[in-house]
C-alpha positions in Angstrom: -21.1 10.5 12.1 -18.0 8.7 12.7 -15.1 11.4 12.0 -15.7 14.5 12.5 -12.3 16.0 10.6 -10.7 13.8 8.8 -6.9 14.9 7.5 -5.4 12.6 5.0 -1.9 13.1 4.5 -1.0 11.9 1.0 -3.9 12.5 -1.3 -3.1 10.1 -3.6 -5.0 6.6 -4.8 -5.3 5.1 -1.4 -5.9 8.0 1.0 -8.1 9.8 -2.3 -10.0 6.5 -2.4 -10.7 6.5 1.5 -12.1 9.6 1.2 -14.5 9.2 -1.5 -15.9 5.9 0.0 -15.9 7.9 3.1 -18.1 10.7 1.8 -20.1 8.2 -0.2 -21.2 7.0 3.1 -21.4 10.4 4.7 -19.3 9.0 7.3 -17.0 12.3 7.4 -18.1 15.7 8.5 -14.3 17.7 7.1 -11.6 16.1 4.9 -8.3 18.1 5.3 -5.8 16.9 2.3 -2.2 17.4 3.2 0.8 17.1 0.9 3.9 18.5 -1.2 2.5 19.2 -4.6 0.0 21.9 -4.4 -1.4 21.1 -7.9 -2.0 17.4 -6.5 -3.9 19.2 -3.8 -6.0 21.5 -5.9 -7.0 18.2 -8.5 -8.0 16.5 -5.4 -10.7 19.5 -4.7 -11.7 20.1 -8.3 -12.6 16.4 -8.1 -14.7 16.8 -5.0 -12.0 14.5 -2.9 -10.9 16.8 0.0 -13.1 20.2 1.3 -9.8 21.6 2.1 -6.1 21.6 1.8 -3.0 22.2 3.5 1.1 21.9 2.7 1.9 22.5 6.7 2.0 18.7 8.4 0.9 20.7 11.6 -1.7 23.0 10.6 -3.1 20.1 8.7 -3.6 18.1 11.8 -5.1 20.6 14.5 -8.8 19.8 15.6 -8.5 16.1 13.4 -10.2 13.0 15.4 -8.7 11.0 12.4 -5.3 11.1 10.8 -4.8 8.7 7.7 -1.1 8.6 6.7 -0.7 7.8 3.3 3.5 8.7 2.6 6.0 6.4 0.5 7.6 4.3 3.9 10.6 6.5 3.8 9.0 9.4 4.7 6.5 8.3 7.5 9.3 8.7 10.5 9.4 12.7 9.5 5.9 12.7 9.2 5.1 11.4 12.7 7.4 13.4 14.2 6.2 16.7 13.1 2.6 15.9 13.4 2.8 14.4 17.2 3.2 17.7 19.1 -0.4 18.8 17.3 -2.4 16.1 17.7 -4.9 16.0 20.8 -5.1 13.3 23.3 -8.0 12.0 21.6 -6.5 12.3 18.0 -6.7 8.7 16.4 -3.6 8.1 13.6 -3.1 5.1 11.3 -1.6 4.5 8.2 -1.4 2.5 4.8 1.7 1.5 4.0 2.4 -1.7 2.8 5.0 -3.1 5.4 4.4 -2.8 8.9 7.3 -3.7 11.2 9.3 -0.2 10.1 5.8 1.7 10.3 5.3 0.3 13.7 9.0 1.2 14.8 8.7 4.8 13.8 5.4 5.2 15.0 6.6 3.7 18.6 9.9 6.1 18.6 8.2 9.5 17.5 4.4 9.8 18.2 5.5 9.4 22.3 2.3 9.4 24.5 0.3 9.6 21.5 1.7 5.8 20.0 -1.6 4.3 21.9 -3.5 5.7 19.2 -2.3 4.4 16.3 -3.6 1.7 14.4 -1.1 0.7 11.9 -3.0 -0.9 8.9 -2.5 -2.0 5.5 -5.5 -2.0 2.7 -4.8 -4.8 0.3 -6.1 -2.3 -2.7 -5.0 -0.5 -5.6 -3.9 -0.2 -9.1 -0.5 1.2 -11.1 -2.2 4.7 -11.1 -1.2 6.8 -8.6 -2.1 10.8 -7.7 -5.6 12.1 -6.7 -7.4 11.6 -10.1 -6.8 8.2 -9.7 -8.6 7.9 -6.6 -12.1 6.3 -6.7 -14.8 5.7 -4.0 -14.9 1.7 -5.2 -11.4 0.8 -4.3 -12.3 -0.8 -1.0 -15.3 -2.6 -1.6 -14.8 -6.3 -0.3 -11.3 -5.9 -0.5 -9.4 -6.5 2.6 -7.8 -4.3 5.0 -5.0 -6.0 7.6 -4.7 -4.3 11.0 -1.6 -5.0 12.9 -2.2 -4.0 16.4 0.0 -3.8 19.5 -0.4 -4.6 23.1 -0.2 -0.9 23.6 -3.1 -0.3 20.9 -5.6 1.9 22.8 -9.1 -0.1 21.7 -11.6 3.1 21.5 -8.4 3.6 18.5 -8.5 0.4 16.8 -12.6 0.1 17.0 -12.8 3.5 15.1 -9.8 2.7 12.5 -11.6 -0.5 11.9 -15.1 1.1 11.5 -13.9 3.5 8.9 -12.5 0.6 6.9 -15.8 -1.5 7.4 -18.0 2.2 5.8 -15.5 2.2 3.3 -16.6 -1.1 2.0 -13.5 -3.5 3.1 -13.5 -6.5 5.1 -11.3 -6.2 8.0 -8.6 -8.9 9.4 -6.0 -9.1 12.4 -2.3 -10.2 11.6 0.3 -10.2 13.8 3.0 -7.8 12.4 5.8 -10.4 11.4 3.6 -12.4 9.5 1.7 -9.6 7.5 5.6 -8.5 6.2 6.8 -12.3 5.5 2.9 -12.8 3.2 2.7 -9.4 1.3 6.6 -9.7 0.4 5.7 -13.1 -1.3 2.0 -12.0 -2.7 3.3 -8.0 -3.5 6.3 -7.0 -2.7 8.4 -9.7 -4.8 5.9 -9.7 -7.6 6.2 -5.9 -8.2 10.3 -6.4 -8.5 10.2 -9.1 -10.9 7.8 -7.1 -13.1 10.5 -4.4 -12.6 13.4 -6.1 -13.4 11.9 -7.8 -16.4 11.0 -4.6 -18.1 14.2 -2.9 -17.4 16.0 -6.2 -18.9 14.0 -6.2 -22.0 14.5 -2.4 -21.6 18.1 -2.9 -22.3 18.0 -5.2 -25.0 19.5 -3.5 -28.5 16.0 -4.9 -30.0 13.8 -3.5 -27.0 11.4 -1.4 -29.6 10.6 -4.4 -31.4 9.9 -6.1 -28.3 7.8 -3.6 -26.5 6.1 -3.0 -29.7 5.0 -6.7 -30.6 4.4 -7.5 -27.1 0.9 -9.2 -26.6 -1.0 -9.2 -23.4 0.6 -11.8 -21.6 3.4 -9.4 -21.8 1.0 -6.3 -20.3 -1.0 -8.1 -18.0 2.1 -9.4 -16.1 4.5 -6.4 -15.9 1.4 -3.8 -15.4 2.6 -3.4 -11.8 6.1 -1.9 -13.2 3.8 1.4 -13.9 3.7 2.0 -10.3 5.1 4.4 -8.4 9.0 3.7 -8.2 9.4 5.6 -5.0 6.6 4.1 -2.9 8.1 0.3 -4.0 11.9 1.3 -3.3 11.2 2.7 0.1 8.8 -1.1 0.7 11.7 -3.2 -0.7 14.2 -1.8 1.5 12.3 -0.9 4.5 10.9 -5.0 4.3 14.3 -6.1 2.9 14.4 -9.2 4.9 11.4 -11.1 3.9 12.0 -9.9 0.2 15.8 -11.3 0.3 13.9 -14.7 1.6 11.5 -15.1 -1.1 13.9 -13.6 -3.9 16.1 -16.6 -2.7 13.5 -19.2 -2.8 12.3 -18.0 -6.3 15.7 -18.0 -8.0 16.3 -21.4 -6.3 13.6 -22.7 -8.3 14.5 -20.6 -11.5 17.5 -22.5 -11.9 16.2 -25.8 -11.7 13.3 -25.0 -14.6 16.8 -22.9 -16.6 18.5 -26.2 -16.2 15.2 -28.4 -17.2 14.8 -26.4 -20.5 18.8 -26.8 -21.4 18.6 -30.3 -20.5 15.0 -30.2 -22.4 13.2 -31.9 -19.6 9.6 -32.6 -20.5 8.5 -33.5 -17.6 10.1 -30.9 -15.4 9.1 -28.1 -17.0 5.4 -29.7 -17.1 5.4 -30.4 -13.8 6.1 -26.9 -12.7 3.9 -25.4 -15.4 0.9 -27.6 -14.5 1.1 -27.2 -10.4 1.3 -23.2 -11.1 -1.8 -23.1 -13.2 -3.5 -25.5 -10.7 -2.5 -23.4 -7.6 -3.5 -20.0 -9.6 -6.8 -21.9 -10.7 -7.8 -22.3 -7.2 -6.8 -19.1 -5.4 -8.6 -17.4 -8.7 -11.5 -19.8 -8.2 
């Protein structure tokens, strides 16, 4: 058996999903859940996710081989810091937030002599749901999960962070930590703010019930990702604010040019841009 006790702090859809793939595969002898909301907690028994539960960060570690952190980005600093007098020399820690170079930092300044053993990672997963019940043992499967480890990275750490990924269906890659930040704020982090900021606009409109109301799907498949959790993507747009600000440019660059093509009525601009983005979503979709 690969993990012995396994606490997961943050039982929502990514650390709930982990540890239903994980039990699928019998890969887990004890799942600890850890967290704030104590109904959260109990949901994520009654649906057979955790064996037990705690709301104390350091009771919730003791005797854990594993730790899987699983915290909107803002709160990860305070959770390393309470955990890292608890955890035993042997205790392996990693996490799944969605930029690294902050996680990283935190990790480096308040787990001490235990930073060796962490394995920040980053499983490119999930839905708009969030909470226990919408955890599901599928999540994973040949999805990928990016590690991003150091030179310090202890490697009896990384090999078990990776195997638990691997039983938990997922394909595992490298990245180096700069580039994971720069590629997920163009492929997730940007995307979720303009399906933000296009519902709040339309939001705001005086005829905003007529417009949610006739919408069509175009409309719901492409703002879906403003039902996510609004805490979890604040804390990733300002802890990766950099590489967001980059690609935000770049995209409103190009906005104006297709604004001024359809004042000017250019044809062939706004073909041009239409065509290449269905060719280029054609073959990444392909």
């Amino acid at each position: 058996m690969l993990i012995q006790r396994l606490t997961i702090i943050g039982v929502g859809l990514i650390g709930g999903s982990l540890a239903l793939s994980l039990k699928r595969k019998q890969a887990c002898g004890e799942i600890i859940g850890c967290g704030r909301s104590v109904d959260n907690l109990q949901k994520a028994i009654e649906l057979n996710i955790i064996d037990q539960y705690s709301t104390d960060l350091a009771q919730s570690v003791q005797n854990a081989d594993m730790v899987m952190v699983a915290v909107p980005l803002s709160m990860m600093a305070q959770v390393f810091q309470t955990i890292e007098p608890h955890l035993s020399e042997n205790t392996v820690i990693t996490d799944g937030g969605s930029a690294k170079a902050c996680v990283i930092e935190d990790a480096r300044q308040y787990l001490g002599d235990k930073y060796p053993n962490f394995v920040a990672g980053h499983p490119i997963a999930g839905t708009e749901k969030s909470g226990a019940a919408a955890a599901f043992p599928e999540l994973y499967d040949n999805r990928r999960v990016i590690l991003t480890p150091t030179e310090e990275t202890n490697p009896y750490a990384y090999d078990k962070v990776k195997k638990m990924w691997e039983l938990a269906g997922a394909n595992v890659v490298d990245m180096d930590i700069k580039t994971h930040d720069e590629v997920l704020a163009a492929t997730s982090h940007v995307p979720h703010v303009l399906a933000y900021s296009l519902v709040d606009t339309l939001a705001c409109m005086n005829e905003h019930v007529a417009i949610f109301e006739n919408a069509a799907g175009g409309f719901r498949d492409f703002t879906r990702i403003a039902s996510s959790n609004p805490k979890m993507w604040h804390d990733i747009c300002l802890a990766n604010r950099t590489a967001v600000l980059e690609v935000l440019a770049g995209f409103n660059k190009d906005l104006e040019i297709l604004t001024k093509a359809i004042e000017q009525e250019d044809s062939e601009t706004i073909m041009k841009v239409f065509t290449r983005a269905k060719a280029e979503r054609d073959e990444f979709c392909g």
